[in-house]
HTML snippet that shows the backbone in 3Dmol.js (N, CA, C, O; Angstrom):
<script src="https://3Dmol.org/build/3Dmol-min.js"></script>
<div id="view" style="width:600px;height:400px;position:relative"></div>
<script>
const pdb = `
ATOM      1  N   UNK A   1      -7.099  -5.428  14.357  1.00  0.00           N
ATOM      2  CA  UNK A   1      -8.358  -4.820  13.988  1.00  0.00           C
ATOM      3  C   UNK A   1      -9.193  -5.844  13.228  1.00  0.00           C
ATOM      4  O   UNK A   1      -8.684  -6.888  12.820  1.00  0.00           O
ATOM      5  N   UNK A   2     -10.484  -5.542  13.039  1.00  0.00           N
ATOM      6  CA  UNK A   2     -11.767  -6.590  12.456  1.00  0.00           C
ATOM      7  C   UNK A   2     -12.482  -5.611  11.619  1.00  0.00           C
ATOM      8  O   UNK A   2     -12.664  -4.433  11.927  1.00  0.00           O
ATOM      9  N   UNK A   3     -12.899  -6.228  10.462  1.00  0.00           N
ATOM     10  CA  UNK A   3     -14.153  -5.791   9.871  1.00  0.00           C
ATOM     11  C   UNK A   3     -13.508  -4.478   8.984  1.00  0.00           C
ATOM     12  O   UNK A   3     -14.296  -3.559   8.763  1.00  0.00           O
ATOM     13  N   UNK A   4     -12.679  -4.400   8.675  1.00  0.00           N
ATOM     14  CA  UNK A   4     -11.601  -2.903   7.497  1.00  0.00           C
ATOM     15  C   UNK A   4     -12.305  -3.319   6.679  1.00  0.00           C
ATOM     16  O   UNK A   4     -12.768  -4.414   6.358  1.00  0.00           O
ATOM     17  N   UNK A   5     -12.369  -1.906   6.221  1.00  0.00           N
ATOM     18  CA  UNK A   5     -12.679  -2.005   4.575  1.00  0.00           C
ATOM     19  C   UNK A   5     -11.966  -0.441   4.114  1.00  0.00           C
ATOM     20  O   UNK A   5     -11.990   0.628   4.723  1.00  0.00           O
ATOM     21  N   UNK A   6     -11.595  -0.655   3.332  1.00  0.00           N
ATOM     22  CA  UNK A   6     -10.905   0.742   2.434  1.00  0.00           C
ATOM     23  C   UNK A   6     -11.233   0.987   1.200  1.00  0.00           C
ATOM     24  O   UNK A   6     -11.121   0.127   0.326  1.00  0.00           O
ATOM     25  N   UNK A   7     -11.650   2.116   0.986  1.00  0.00           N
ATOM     26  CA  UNK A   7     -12.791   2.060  -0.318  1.00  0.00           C
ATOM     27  C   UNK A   7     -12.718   3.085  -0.428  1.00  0.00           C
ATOM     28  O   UNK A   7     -12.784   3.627   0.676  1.00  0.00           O
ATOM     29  N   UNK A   8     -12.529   4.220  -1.749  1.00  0.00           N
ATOM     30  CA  UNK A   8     -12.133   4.859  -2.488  1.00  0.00           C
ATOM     31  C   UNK A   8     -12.348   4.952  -4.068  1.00  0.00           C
ATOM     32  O   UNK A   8     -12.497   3.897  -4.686  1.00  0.00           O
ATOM     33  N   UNK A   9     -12.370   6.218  -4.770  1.00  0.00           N
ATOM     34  CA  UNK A   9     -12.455   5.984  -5.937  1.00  0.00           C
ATOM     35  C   UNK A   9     -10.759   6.810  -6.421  1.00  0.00           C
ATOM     36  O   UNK A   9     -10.241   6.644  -7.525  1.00  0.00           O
ATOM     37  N   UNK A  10     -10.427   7.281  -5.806  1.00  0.00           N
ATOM     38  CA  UNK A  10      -9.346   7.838  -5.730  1.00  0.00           C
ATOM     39  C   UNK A  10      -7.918   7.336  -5.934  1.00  0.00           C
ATOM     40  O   UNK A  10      -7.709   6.140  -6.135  1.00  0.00           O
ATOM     41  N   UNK A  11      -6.968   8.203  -5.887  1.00  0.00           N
ATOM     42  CA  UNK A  11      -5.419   7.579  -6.196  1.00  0.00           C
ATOM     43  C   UNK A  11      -4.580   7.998  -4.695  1.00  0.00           C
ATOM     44  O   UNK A  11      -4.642   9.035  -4.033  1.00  0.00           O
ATOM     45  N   UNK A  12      -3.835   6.812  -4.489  1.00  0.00           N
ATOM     46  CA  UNK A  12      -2.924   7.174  -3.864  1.00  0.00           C
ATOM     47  C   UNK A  12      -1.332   7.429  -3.951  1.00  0.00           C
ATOM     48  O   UNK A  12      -0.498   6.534  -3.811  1.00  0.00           O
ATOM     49  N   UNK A  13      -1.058   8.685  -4.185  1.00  0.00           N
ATOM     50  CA  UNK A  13       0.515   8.527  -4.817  1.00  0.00           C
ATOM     51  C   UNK A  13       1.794   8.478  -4.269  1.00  0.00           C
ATOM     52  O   UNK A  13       2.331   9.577  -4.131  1.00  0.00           O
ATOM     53  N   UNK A  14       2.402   7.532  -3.933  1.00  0.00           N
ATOM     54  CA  UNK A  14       3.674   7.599  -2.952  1.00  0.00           C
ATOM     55  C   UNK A  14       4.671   8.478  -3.384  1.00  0.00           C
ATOM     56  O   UNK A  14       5.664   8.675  -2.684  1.00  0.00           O
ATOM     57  N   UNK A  15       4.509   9.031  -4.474  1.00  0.00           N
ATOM     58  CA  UNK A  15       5.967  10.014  -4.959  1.00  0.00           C
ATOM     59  C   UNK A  15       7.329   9.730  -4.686  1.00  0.00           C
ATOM     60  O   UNK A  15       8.338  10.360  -4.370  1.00  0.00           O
ATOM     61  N   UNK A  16       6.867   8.079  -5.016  1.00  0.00           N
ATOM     62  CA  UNK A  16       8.422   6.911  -5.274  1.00  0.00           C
ATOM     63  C   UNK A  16       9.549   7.388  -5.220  1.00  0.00           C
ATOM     64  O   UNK A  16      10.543   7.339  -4.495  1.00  0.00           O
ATOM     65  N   UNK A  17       9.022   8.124  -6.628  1.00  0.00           N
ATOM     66  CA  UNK A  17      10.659   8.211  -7.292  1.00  0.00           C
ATOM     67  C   UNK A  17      11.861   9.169  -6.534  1.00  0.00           C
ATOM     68  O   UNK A  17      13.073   8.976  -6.630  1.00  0.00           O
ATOM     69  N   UNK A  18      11.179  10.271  -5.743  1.00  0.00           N
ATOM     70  CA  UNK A  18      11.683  10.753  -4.675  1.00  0.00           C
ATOM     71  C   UNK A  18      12.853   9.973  -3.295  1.00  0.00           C
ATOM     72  O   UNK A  18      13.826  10.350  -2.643  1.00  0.00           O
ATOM     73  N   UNK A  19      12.075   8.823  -3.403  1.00  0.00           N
ATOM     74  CA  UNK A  19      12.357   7.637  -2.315  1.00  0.00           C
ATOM     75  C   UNK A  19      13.217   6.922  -3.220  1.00  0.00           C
ATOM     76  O   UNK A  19      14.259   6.775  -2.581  1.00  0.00           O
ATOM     77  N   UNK A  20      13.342   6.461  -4.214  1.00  0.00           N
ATOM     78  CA  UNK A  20      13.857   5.719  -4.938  1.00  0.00           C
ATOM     79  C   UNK A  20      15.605   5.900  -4.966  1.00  0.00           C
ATOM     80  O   UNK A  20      16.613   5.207  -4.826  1.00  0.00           O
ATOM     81  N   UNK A  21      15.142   7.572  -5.297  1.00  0.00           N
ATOM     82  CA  UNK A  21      16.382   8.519  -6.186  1.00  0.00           C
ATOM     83  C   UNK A  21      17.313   8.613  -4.471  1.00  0.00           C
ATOM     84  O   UNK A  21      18.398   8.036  -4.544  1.00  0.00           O
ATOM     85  N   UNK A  22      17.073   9.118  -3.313  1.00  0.00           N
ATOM     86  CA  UNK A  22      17.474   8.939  -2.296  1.00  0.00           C
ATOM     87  C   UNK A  22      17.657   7.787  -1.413  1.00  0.00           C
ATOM     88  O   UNK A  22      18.353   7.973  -0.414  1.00  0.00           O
ATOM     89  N   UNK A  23      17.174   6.679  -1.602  1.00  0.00           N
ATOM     90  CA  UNK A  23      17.945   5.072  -1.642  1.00  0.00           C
ATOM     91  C   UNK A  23      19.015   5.297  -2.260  1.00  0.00           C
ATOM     92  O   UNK A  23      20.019   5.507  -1.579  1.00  0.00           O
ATOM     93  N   UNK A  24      19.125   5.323  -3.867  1.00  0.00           N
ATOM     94  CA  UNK A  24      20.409   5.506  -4.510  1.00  0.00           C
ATOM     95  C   UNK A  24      21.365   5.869  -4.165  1.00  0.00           C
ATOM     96  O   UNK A  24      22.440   5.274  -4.079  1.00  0.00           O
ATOM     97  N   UNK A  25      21.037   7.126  -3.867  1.00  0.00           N
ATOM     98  CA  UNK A  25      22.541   8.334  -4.064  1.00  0.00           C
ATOM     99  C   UNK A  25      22.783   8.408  -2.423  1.00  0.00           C
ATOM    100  O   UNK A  25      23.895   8.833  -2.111  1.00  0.00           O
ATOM    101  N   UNK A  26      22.029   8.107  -1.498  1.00  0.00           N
ATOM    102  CA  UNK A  26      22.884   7.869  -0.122  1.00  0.00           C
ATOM    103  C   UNK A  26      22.460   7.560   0.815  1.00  0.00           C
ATOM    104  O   UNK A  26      22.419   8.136   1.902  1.00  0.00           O
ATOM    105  N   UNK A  27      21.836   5.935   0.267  1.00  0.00           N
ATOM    106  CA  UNK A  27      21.515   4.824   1.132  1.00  0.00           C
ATOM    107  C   UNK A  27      20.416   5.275   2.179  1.00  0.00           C
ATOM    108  O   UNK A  27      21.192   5.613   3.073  1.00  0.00           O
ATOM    109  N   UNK A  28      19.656   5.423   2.494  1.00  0.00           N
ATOM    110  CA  UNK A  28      18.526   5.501   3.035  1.00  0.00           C
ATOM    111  C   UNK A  28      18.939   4.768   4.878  1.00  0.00           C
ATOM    112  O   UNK A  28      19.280   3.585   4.864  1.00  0.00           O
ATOM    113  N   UNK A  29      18.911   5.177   5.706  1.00  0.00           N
ATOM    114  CA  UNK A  29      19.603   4.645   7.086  1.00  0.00           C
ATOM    115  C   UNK A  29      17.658   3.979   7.326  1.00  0.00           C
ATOM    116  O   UNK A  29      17.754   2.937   7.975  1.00  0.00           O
ATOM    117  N   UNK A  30      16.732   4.158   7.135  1.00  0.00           N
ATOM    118  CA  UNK A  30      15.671   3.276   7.513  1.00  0.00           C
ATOM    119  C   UNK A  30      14.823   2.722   5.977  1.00  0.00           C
ATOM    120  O   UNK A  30      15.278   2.728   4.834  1.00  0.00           O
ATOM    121  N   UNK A  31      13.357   2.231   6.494  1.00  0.00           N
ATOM    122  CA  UNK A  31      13.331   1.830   5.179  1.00  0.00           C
ATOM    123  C   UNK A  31      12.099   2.935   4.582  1.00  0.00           C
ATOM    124  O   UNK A  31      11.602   3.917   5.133  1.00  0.00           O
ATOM    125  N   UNK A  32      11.883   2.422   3.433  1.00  0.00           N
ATOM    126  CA  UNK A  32      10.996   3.190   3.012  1.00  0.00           C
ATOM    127  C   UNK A  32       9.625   3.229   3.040  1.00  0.00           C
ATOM    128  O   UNK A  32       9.119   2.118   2.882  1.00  0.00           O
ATOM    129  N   UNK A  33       8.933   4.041   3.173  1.00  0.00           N
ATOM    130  CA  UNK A  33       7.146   3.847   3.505  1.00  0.00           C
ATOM    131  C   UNK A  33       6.974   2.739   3.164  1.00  0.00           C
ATOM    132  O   UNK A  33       7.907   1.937   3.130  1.00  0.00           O
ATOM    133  N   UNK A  34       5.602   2.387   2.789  1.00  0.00           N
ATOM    134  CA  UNK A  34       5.132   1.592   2.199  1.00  0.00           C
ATOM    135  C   UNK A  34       3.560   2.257   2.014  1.00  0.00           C
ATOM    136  O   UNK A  34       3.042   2.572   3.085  1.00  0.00           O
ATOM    137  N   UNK A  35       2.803   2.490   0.875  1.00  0.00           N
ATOM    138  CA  UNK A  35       1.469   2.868   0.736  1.00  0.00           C
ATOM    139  C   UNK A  35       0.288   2.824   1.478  1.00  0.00           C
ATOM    140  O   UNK A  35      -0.490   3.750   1.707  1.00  0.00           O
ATOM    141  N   UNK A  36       0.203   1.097   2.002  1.00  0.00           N
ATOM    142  CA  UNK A  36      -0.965   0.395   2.679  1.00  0.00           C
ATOM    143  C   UNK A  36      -0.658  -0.676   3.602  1.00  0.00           C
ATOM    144  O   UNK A  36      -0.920  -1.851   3.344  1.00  0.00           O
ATOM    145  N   UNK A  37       0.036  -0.192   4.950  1.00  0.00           N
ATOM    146  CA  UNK A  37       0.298  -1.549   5.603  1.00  0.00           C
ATOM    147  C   UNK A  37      -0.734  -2.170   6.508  1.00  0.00           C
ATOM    148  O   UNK A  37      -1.417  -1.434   7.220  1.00  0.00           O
ATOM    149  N   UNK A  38      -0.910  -3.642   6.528  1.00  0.00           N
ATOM    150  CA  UNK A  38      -2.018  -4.334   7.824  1.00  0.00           C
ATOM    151  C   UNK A  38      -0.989  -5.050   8.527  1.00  0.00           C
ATOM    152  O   UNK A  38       0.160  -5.359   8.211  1.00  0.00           O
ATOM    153  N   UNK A  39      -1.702  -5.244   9.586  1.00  0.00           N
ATOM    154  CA  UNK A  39      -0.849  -6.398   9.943  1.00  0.00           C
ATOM    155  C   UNK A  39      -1.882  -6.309  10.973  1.00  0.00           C
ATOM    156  O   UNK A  39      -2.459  -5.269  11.289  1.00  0.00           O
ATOM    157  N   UNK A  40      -2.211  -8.258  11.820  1.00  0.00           N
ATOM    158  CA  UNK A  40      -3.088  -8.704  13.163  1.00  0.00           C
ATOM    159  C   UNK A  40      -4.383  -7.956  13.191  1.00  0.00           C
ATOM    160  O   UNK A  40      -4.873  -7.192  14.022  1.00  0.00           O
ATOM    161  N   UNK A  41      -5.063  -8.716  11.243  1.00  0.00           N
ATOM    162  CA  UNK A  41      -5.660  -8.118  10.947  1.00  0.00           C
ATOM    163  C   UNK A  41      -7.257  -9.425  10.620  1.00  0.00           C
ATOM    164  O   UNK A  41      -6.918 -10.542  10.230  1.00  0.00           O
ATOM    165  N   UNK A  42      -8.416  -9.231  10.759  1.00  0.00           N
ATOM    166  CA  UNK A  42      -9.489 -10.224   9.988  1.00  0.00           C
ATOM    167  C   UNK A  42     -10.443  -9.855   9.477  1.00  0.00           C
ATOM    168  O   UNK A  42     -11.255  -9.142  10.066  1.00  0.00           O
ATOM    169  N   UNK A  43     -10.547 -10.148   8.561  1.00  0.00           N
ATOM    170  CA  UNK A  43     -11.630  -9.586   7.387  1.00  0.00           C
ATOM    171  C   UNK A  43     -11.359  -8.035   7.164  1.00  0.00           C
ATOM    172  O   UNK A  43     -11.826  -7.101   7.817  1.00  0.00           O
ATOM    173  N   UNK A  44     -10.227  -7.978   5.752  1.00  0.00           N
ATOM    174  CA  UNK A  44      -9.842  -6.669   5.531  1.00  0.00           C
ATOM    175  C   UNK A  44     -10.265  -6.841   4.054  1.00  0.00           C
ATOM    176  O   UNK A  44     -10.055  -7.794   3.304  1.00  0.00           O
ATOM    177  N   UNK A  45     -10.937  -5.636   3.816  1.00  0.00           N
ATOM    178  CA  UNK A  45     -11.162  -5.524   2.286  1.00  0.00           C
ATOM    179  C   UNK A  45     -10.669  -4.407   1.670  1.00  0.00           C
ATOM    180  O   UNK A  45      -9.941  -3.814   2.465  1.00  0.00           O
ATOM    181  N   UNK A  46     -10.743  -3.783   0.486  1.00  0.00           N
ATOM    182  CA  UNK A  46      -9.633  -3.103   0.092  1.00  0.00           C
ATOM    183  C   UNK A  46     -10.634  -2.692  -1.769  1.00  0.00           C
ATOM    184  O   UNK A  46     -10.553  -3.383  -2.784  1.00  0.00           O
ATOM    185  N   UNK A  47     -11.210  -1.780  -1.641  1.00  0.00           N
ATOM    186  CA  UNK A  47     -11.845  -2.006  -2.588  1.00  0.00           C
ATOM    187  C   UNK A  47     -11.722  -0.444  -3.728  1.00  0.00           C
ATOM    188  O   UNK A  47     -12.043   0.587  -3.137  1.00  0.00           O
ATOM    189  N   UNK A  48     -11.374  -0.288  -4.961  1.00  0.00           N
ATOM    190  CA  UNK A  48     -11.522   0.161  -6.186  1.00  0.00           C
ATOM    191  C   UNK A  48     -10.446   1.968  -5.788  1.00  0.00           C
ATOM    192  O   UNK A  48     -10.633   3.138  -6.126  1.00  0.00           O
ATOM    193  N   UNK A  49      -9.435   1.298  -4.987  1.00  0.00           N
ATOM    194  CA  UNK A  49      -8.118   2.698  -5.144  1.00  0.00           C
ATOM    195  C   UNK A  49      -6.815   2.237  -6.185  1.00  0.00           C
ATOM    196  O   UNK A  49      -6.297   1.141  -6.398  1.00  0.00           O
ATOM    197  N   UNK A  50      -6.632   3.177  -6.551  1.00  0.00           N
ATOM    198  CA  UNK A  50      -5.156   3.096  -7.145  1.00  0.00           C
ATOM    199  C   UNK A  50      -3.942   3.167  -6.868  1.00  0.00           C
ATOM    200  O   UNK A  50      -3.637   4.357  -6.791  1.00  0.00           O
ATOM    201  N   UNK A  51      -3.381   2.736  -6.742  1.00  0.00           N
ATOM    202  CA  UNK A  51      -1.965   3.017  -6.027  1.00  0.00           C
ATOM    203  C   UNK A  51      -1.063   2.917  -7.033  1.00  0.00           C
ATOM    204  O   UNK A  51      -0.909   2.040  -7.883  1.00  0.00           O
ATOM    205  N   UNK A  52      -0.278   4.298  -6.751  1.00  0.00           N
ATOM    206  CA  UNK A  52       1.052   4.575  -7.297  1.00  0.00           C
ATOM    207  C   UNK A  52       2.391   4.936  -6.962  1.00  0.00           C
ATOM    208  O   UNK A  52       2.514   5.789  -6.083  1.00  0.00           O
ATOM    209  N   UNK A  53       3.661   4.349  -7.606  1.00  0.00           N
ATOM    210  CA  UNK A  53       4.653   4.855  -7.255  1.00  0.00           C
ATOM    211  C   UNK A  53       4.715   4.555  -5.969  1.00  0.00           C
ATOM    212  O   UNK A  53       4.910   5.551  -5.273  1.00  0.00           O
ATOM    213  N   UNK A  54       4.612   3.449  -5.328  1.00  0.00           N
ATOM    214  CA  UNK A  54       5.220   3.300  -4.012  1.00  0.00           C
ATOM    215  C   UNK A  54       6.883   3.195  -3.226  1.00  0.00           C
ATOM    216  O   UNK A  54       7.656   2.261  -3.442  1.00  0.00           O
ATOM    217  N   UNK A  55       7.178   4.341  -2.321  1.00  0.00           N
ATOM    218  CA  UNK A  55       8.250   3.852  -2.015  1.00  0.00           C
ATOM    219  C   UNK A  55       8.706   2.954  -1.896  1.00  0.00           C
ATOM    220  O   UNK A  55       9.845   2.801  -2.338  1.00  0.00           O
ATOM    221  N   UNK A  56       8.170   2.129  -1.372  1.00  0.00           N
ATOM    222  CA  UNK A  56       8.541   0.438  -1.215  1.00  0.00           C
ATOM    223  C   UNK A  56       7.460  -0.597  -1.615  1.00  0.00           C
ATOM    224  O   UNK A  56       7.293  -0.788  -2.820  1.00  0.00           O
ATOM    225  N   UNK A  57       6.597  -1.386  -0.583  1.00  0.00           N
ATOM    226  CA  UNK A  57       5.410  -2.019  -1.377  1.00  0.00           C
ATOM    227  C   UNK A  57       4.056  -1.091  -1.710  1.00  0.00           C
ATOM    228  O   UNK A  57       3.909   0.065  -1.315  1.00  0.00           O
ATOM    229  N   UNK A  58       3.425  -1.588  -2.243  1.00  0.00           N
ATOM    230  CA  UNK A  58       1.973  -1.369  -2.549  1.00  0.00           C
ATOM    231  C   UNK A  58       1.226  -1.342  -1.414  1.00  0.00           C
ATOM    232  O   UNK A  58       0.672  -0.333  -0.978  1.00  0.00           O
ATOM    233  N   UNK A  59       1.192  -2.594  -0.847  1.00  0.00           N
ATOM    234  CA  UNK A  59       0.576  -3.081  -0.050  1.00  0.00           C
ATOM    235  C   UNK A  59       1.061  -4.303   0.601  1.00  0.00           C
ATOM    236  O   UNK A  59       1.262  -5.381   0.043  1.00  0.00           O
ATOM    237  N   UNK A  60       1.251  -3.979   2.019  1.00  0.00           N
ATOM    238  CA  UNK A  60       1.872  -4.898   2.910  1.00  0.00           C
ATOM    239  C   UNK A  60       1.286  -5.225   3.797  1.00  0.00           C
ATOM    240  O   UNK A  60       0.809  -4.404   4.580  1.00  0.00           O
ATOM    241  N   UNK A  61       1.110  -6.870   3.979  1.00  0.00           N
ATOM    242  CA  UNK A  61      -0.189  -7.501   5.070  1.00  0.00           C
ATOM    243  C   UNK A  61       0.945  -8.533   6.183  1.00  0.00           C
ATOM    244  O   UNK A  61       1.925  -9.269   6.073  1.00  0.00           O
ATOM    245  N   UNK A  62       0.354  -8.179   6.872  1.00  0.00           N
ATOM    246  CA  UNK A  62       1.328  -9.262   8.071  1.00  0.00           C
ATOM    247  C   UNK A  62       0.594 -10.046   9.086  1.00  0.00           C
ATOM    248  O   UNK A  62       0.145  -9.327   9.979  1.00  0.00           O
ATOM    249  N   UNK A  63       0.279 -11.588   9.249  1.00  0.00           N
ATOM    250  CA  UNK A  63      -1.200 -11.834  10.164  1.00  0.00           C
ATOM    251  C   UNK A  63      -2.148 -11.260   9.680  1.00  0.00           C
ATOM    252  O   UNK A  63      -2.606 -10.440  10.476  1.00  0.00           O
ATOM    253  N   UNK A  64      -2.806 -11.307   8.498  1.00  0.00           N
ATOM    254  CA  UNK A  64      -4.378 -10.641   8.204  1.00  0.00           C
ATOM    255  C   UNK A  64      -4.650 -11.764   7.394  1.00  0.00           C
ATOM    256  O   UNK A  64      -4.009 -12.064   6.386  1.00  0.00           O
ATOM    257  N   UNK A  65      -5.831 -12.515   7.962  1.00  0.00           N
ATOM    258  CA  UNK A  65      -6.959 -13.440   7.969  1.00  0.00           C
ATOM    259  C   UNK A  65      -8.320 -12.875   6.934  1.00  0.00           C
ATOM    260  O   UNK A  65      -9.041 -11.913   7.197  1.00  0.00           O
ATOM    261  N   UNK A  66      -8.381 -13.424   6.185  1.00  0.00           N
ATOM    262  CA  UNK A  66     -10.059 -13.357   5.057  1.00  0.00           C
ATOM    263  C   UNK A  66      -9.562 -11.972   4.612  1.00  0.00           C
ATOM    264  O   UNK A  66      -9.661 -10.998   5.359  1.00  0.00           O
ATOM    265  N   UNK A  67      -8.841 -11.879   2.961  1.00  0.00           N
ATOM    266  CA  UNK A  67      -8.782 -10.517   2.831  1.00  0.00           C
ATOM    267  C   UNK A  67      -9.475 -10.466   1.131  1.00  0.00           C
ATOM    268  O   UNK A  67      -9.119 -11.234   0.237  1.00  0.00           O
ATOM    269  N   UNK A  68     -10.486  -9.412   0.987  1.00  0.00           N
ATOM    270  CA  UNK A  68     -10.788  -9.150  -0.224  1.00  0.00           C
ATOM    271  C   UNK A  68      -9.878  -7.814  -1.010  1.00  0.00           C
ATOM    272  O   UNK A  68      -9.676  -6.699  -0.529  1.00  0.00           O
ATOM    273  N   UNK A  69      -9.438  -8.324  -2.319  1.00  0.00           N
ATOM    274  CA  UNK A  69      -9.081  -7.014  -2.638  1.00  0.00           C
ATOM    275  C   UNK A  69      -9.967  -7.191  -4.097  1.00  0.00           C
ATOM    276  O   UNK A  69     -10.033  -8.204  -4.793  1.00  0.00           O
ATOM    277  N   UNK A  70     -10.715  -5.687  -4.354  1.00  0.00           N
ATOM    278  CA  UNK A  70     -11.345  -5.467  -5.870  1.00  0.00           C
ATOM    279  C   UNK A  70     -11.109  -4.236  -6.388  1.00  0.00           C
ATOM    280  O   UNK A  70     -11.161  -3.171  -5.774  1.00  0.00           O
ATOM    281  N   UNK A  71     -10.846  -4.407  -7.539  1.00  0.00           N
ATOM    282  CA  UNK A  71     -10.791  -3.359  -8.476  1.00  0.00           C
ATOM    283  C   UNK A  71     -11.371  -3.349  -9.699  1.00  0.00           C
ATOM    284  O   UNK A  71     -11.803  -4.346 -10.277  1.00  0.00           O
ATOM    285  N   UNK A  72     -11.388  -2.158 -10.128  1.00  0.00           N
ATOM    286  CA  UNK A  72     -12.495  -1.524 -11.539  1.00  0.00           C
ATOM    287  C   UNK A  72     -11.885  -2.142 -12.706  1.00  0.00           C
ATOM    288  O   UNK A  72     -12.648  -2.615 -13.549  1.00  0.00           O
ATOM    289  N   UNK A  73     -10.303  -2.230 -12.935  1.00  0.00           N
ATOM    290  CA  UNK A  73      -9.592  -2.673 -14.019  1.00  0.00           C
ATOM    291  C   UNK A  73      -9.088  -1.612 -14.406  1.00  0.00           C
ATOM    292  O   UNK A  73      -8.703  -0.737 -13.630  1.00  0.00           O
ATOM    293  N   UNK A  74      -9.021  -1.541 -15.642  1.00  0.00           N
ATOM    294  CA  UNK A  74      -8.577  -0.497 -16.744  1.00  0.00           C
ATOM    295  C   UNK A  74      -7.190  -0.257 -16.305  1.00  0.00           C
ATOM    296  O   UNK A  74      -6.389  -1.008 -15.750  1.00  0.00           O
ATOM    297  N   UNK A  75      -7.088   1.146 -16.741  1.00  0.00           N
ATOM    298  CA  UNK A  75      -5.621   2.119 -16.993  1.00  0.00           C
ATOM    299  C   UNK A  75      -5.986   3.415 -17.239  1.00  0.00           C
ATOM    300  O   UNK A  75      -5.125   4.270 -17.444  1.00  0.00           O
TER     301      UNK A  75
END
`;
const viewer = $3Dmol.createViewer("view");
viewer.addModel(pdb, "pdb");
viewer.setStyle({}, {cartoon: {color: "spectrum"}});
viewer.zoomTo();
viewer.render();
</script>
């Protein structure tokens, strides 16, 4: 894909610990989400979401060419 942008003021919550606690206690036979994946991607931007508690990454890019990511800051 060309030209993404993801933009939000919003949260995204993976409800990890769910994923986490079931890795643990009996091994998980695949893997776990991941929040935001790209991949065979150019010019992806990614602008002012939150992400939480991810089962696995945050954000996972694979082949993606020119990427902006911005955020507001804080807590």
């Amino acid at each position: 894909s060309h030209n993404v942008t993801v933009l939000g003021r919003g949260a995204i919550d993976g409800l990890g610990y769910d994923w986490w606690e079931a890795d643990i206690l009996v091994k998980l036979k695949h893997q776990r989400p991941r929040l935001l994946s790209f991949e065979v991607s150019t010019s992806l931007a990614v602008h002012d979401l939150t992400l939480v508690d991810s089962p696995s990454y945050h954000v996972w890019m694979h082949d993606v060419v020119v990427v902006v990511v911005l955020g507001r800051g804080g807590g």
